[in-house]
C-alpha positions as CSV (number, residue, x, y, z in Angstrom):
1,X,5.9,8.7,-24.1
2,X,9.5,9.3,-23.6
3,X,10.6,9.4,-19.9
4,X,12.5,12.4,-19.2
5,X,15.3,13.1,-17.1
6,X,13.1,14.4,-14.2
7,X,10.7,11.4,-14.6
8,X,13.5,8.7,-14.6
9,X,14.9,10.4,-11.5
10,X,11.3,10.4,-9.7
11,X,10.6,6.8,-10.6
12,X,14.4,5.8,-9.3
13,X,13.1,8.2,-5.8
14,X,10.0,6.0,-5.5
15,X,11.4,2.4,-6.2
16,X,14.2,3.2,-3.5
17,X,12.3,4.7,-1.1
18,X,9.2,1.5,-1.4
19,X,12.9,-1.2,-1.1
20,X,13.5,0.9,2.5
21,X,9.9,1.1,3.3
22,X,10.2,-3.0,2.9
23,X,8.7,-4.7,5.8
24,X,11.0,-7.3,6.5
25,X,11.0,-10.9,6.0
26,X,13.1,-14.3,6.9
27,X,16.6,-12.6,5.6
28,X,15.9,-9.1,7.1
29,X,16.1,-8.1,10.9
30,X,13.7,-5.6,10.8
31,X,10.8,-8.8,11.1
32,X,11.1,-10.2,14.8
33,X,10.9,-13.7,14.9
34,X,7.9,-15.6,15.0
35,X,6.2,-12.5,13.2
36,X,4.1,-12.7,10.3
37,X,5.6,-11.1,6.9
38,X,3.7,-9.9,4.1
39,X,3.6,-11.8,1.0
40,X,4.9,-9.9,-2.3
41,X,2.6,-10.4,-5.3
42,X,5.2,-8.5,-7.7
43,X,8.9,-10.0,-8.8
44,X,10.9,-7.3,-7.0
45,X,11.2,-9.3,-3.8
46,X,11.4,-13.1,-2.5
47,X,8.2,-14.6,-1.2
48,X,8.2,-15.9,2.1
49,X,6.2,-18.9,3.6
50,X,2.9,-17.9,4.9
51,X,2.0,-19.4,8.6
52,X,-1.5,-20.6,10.0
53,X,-2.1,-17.9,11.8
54,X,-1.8,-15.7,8.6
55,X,-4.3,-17.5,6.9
56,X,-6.7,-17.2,9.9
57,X,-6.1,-13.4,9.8
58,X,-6.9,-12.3,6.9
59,X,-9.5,-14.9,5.7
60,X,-10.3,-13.0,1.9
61,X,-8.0,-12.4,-0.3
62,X,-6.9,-8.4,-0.3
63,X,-7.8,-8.0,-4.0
64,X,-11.4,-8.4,-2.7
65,X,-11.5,-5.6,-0.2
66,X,-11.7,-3.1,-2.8
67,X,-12.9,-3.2,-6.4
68,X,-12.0,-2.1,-9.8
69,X,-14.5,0.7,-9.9
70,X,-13.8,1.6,-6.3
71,X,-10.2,2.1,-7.7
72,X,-11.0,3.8,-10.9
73,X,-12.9,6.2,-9.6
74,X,-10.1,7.6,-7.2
75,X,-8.1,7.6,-10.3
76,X,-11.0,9.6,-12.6
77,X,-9.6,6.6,-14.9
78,X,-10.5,2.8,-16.0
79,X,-8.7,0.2,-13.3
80,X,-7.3,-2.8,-13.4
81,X,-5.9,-5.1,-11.0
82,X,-2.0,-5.8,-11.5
83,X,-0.8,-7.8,-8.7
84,X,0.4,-11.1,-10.5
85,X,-0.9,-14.0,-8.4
86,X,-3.5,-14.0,-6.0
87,X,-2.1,-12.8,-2.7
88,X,-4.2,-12.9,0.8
89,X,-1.6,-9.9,1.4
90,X,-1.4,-7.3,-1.1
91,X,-3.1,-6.1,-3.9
92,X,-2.3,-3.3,-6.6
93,X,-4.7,-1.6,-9.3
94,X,-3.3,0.9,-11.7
95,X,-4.7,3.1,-14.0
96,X,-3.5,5.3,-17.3
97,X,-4.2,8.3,-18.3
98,X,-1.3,10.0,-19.6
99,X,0.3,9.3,-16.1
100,X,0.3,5.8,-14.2
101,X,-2.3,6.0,-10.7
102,X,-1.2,2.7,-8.7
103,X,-3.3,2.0,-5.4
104,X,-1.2,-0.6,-3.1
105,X,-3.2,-2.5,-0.4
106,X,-1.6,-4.2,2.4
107,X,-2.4,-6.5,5.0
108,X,0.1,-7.7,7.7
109,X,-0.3,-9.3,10.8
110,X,2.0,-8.5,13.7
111,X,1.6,-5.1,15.3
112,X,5.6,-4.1,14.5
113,X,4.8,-3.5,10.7
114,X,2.8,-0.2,11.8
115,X,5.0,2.3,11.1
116,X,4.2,5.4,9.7
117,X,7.7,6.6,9.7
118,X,8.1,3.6,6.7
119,X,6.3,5.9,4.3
120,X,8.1,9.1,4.4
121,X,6.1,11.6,6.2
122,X,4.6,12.5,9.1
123,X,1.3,10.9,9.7
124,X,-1.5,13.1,11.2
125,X,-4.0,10.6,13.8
126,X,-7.1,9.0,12.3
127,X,-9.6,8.5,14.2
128,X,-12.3,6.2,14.3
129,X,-10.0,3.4,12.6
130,X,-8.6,0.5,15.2
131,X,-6.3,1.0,17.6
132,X,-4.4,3.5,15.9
133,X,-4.2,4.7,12.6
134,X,-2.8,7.7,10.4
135,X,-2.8,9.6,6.8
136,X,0.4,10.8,5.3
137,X,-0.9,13.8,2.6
138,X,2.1,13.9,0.7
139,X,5.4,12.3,0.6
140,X,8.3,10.8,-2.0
141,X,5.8,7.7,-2.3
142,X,2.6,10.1,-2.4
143,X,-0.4,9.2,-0.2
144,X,-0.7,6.6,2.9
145,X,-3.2,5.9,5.3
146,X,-2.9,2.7,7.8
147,X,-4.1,1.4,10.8
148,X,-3.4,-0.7,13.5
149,X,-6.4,-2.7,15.2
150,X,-4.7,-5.2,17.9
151,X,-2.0,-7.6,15.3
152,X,-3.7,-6.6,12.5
153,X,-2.1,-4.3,10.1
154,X,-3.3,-2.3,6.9
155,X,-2.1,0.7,4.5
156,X,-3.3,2.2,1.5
157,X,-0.7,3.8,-0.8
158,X,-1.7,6.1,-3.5
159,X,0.7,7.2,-6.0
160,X,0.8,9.3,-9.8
161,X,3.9,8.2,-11.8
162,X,5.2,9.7,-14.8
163,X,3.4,13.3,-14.8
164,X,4.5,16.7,-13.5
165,X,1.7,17.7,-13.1
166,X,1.2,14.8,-10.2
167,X,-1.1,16.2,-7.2
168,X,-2.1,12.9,-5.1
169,X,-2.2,14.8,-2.1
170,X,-5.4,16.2,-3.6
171,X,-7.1,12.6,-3.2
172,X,-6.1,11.8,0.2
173,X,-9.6,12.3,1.9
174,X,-10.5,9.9,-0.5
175,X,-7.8,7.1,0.2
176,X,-8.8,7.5,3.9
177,X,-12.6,6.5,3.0
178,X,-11.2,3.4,0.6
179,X,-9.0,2.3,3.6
180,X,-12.3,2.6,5.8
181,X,-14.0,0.7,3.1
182,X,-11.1,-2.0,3.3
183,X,-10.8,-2.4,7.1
184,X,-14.7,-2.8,7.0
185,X,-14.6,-5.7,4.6
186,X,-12.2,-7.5,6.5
């Protein structure tokens, strides 16, 4: 499939709004010191060192709070997982049919990575998910729900690449019960 103009533009949109959305890490100020930073499973960003108290609060690893089928069926598509190495941070899935579906899981510790201004919307409130918690329907990087629950920090991204006929704001209910489903596996 040749990437148009309008697609190439899109895809440049996404990867620099998900580099500002970037939570930090030992060479950026926007971590405090002594908090924890998320490890990156991909090859777009250094990985830093993981602390004790990481390990202790997240004790699975994040590819195992949701599966593959839980994942392809919010894409109506098969799933895989594509998140390189095994990360006790993140985990992505991605799906094809026609157009990419990617579903990014995160897990931070330290309350300062909630932020739902980091993933270009306003969030409306969640309730009934930690401390606080929100859902983005529709921005430049497509669906987001997080929640904060004392240090603990999750999202869920959802986003359709390379279609114009891209509607993720149509699934967001749905990313709200999969972050539900995450948070309770934790």
């Amino acid at each position: 499939m040749a990437i148009t103009r309008r697609y190439g533009v899109q895809l440049l949109m996404v990867a620099c709004a998900l580099t500002a959305v970037g939570c930090g890490g030992p060479d950026d100020t926007r971590a405090p010191a002594g908090e924890a930073t998320a490890v990156s499973s991909g090859s777009q960003s250094a990985r830093p060192a993981e602390s004790a108290r990481d390990e202790e609060a997240t004790a699975v690893a994040v590819c195992e709070l949701l599966t593959i089928a839980e994942a392809g069926d919010l894409f109506g598509t098969a799933a895989t997982v594509d998140s390189g190495e095994e990360s006790t941070r993140e985990c992505v899935w991605v799906g094809r049919d026609g157009a990419m579906h990617q579903l990014h899981l995160q897990v931070y510790t330290g309350r300062s990575f909630y932020s739902p201004a980091r993933w270009g919307g306003t969030g409306e409130p969640l309730t009934g998910l930690g401390d606080e918690a929100f859902l983005i329907r529709s921005s430049p990087l497509g669906v987001t729900a997080g929640t904060r629950d004392g240090e603990q920090v999750v999202f869920l991204n959802y986003q359709i690449l390379l279609s114009a006929n891209a509607k993720p704001a149509q699934r967001a209910d749905n990313v709200t019960r999969l972050l539900r489903t995450a948070v309770d596996r934790l």
